[in-house]
C-alpha positions as CSV (number, residue, x, y, z in Angstrom):
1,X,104.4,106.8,101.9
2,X,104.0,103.0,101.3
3,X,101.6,101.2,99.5
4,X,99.7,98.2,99.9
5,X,98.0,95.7,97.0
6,X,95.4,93.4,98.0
7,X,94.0,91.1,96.0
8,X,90.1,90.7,96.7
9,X,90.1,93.6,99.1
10,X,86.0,94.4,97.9
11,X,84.9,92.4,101.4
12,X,85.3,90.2,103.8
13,X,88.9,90.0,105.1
14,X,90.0,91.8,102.6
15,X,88.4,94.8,102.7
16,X,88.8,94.7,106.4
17,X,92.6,94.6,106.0
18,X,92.2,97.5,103.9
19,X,91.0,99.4,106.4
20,X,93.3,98.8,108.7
21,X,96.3,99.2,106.2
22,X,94.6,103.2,106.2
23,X,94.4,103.5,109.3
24,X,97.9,102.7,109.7
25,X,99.0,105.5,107.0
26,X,100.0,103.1,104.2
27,X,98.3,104.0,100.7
28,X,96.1,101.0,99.5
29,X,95.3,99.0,96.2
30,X,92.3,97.2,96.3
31,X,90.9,95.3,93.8
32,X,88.3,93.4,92.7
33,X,85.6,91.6,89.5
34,X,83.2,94.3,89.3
35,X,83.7,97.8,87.8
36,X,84.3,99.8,90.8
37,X,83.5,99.4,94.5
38,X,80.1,100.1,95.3
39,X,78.7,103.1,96.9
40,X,78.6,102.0,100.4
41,X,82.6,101.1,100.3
42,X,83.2,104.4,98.7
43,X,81.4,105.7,101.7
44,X,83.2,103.8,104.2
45,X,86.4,105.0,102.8
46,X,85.5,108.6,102.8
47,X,88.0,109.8,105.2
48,X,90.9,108.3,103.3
49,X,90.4,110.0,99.9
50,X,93.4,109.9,98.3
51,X,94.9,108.0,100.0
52,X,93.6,104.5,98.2
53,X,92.8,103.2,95.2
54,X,90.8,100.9,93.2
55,X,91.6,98.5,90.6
56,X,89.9,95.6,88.6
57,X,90.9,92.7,88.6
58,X,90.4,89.1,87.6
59,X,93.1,86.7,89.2
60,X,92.5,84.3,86.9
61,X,93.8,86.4,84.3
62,X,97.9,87.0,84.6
63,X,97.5,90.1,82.3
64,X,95.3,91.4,85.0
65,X,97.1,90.5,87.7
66,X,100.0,93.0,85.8
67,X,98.1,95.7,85.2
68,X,96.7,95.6,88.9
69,X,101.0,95.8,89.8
70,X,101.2,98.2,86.7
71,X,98.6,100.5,88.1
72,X,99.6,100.3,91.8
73,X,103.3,101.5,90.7
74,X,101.7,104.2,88.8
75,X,100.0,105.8,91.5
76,X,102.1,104.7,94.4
77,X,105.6,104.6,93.0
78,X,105.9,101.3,94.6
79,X,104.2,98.1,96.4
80,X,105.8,97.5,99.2
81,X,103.3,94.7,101.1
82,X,101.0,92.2,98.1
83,X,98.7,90.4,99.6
84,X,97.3,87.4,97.5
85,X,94.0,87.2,99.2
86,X,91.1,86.6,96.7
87,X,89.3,83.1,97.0
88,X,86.9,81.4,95.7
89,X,84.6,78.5,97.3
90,X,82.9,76.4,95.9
91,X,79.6,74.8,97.0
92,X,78.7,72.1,100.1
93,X,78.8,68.6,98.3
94,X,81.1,65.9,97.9
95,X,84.0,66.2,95.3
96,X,82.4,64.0,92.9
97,X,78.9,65.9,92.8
98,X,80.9,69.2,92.2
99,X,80.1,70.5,89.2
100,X,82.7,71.1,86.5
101,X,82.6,75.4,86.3
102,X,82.7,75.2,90.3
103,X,86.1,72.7,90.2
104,X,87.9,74.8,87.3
105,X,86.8,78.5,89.2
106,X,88.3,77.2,92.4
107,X,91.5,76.2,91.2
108,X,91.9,79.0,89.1
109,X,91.4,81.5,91.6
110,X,92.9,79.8,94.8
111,X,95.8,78.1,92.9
112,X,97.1,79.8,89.8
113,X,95.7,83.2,90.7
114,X,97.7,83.3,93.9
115,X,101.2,81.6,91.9
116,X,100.1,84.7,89.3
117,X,100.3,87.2,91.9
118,X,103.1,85.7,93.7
119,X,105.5,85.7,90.4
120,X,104.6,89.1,89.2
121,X,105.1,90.6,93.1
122,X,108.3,88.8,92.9
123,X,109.5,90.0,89.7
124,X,108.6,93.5,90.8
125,X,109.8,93.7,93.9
126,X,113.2,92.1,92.7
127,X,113.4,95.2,90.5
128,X,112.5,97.9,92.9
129,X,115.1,95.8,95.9
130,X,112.2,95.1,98.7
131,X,108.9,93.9,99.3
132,X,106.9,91.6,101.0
133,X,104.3,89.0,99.8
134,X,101.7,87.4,101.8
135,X,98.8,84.8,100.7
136,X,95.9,83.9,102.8
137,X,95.2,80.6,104.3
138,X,92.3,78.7,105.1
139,X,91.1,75.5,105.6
140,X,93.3,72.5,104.2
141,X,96.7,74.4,105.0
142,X,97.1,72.3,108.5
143,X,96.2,68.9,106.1
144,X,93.3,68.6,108.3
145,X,90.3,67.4,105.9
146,X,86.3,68.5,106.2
147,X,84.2,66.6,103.9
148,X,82.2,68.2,101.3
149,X,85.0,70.8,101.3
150,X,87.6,69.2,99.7
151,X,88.2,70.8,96.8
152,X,88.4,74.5,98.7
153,X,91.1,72.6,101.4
154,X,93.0,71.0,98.7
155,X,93.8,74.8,96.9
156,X,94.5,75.6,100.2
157,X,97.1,73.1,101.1
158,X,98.8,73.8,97.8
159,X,99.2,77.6,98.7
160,X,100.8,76.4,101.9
161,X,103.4,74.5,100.1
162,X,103.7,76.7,97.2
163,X,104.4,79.7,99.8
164,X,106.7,77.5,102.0
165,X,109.1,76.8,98.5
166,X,108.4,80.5,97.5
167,X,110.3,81.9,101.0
168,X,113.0,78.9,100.3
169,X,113.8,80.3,96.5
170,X,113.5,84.1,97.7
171,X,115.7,83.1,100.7
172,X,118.4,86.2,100.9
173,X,116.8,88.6,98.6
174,X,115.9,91.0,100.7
175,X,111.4,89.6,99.9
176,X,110.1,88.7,102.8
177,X,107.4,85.8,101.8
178,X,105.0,85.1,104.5
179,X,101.4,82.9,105.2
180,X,98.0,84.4,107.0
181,X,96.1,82.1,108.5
182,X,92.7,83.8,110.1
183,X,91.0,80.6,111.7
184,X,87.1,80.6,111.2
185,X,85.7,84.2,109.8
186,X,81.7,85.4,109.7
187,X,81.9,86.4,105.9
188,X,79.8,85.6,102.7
189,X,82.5,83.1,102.2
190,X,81.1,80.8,104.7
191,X,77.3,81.4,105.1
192,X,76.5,81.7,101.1
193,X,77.2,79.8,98.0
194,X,79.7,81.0,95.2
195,X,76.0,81.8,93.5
196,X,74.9,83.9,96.6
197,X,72.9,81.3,97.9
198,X,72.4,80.4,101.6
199,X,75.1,77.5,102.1
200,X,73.9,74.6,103.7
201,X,76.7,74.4,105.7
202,X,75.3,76.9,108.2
203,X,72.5,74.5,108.6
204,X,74.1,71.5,110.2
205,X,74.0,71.8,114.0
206,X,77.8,70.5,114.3
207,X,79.1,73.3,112.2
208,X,77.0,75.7,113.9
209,X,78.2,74.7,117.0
210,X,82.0,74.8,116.3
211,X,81.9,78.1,114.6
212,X,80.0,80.0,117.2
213,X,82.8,78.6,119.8
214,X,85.3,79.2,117.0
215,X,84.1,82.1,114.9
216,X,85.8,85.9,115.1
217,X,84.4,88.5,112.5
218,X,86.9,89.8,109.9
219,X,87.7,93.2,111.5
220,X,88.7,91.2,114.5
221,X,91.2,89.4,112.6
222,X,92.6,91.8,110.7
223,X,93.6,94.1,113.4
224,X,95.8,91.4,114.5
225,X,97.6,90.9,111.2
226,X,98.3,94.5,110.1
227,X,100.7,95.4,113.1
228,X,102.2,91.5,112.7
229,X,103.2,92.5,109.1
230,X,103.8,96.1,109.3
231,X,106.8,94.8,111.9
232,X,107.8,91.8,110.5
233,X,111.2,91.6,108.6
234,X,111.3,87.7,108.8
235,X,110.8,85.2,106.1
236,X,108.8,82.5,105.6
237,X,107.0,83.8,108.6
238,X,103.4,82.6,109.8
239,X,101.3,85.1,111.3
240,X,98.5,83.0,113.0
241,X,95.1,84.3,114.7
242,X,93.8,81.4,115.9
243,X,96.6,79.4,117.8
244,X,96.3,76.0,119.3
245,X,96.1,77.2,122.3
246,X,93.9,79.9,121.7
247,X,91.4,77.5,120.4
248,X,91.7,75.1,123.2
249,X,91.0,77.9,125.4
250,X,87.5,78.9,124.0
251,X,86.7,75.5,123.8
252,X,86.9,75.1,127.8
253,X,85.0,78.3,128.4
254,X,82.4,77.9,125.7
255,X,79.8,77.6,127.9
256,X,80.3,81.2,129.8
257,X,80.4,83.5,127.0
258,X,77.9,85.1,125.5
259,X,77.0,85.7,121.7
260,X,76.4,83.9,118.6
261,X,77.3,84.0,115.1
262,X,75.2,82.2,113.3
């Protein structure tokens, strides 16, 4: 049976992916800060006992970041897919206004706890003869810039790069290296603050106009990326939700459908 780590997997994205991963029969790793998931997760996951685990982690932390390998290899035997998907934002305000704990947090997590995870999936998976390692994208990783989200798109267009080298050094290994990139999500990510504060972003008419056109929630997204993965054998791939032309298409029909997100 074949095992799945996720960094960050405690909501959001990840947590969706994690459900999908089950569904598919892998065994999964999640991980997260706190102690343990909380009840209602537990609940959610209720039918899979056994069949996944959880870990704590901090990404910040490279000795975490091994024992969450450490541990997944312990139960599992191996980790055939890591996913470096835990993020951090930080709040809606120009670069210069952005307090000093906010500026080291995101670039610890987004940055070096993604190059952490990526080196010690690497190492690992060099050992054991396969794998694949995935990191999530977001805004920044087109070079496409948003003010008052700088620093966030900045820590993303260095994972794009750092990912992009990553396949180029791995290049006839046998690791398959690969990017997500899930276009515009309805998640705590967006709509609160790294404090859990309503963001202000979600205020502005203009955002709220482009993310109702542009929005999908995170279970939409991730059952298009576990099937893309689970068949992929191709490095430096780039599994993409929201396409150009997908985009361009809701844009045209934005005024026939139905629903908002925010």
């Amino acid at each position: 049976m074949k095992n799945v780590v996720i960094t960050g997997s405690t909501r959001g994205i990840g947590l969706s992916m994690a459900m999908e991963f089950l569904k598919a029969g892998y065994k999964v790793t999640l991980s997260g800060r706190g102690e343990d998931l909380a009840d209602e997760i537990h609940k959610e996951l209720s039918s899979y006992e056994g069949k996944y685990t959880y870990v704590q982690c901090n990404v910040q932390e490279k000795a975490s970041l091994q024992y969450l390998w450490d541990a997944s290899v312990k139960q599992w035997g191996e980790v055939d897919i890591w996913i470096n998907n835990a993020g951090q934002n930080a709040p809606y305000m120009f670069a210069w206004e952005t307090g000093e704990d906010y500026t080291v947090n995101i670039i610890k997590t987004n940055i070096i706890g993604m190059i952490y995870g990526s080196q010690i999936a690497v190492r690992g998976m060099l050992k054991q003869g396969h794998g694949s390692i995935y990191s999530m994208e977001g805004l920044g990783s087109n070079n496409m810039i948003q003010l008052k989200t700088i620093l966030y798109g900045t820590t993303k267009c260095a994972l794009t790069y750092f990912m992009k080298g990553l396949a180029k050094e791995l290049d006839g290994t046998g690791i398959v290296v690969g990017r997500l990139s899930p276009g515009m999500m309805l998640t705590d990510f967006i709509t609160k603050t790294p404090d859990g504060e309503q963001s202000e972003v979600i205020s502005e008419e203009k955002f709220k106009r482009i993310f109702n056109i542009m929005a999908d929630k995170p279970e939409t997204v991730a059952k298009f990326f576990i099937p893309k993965m689970l068949k992929n054998t191709k490095n430096d791939v780039h599994i993409t939700w929201l396409t150009n032309r997908k985009a361009l298409w809701r844009f045209m029909t934005a005024g026939f459908r139905k629903g908002r997100m925010i």
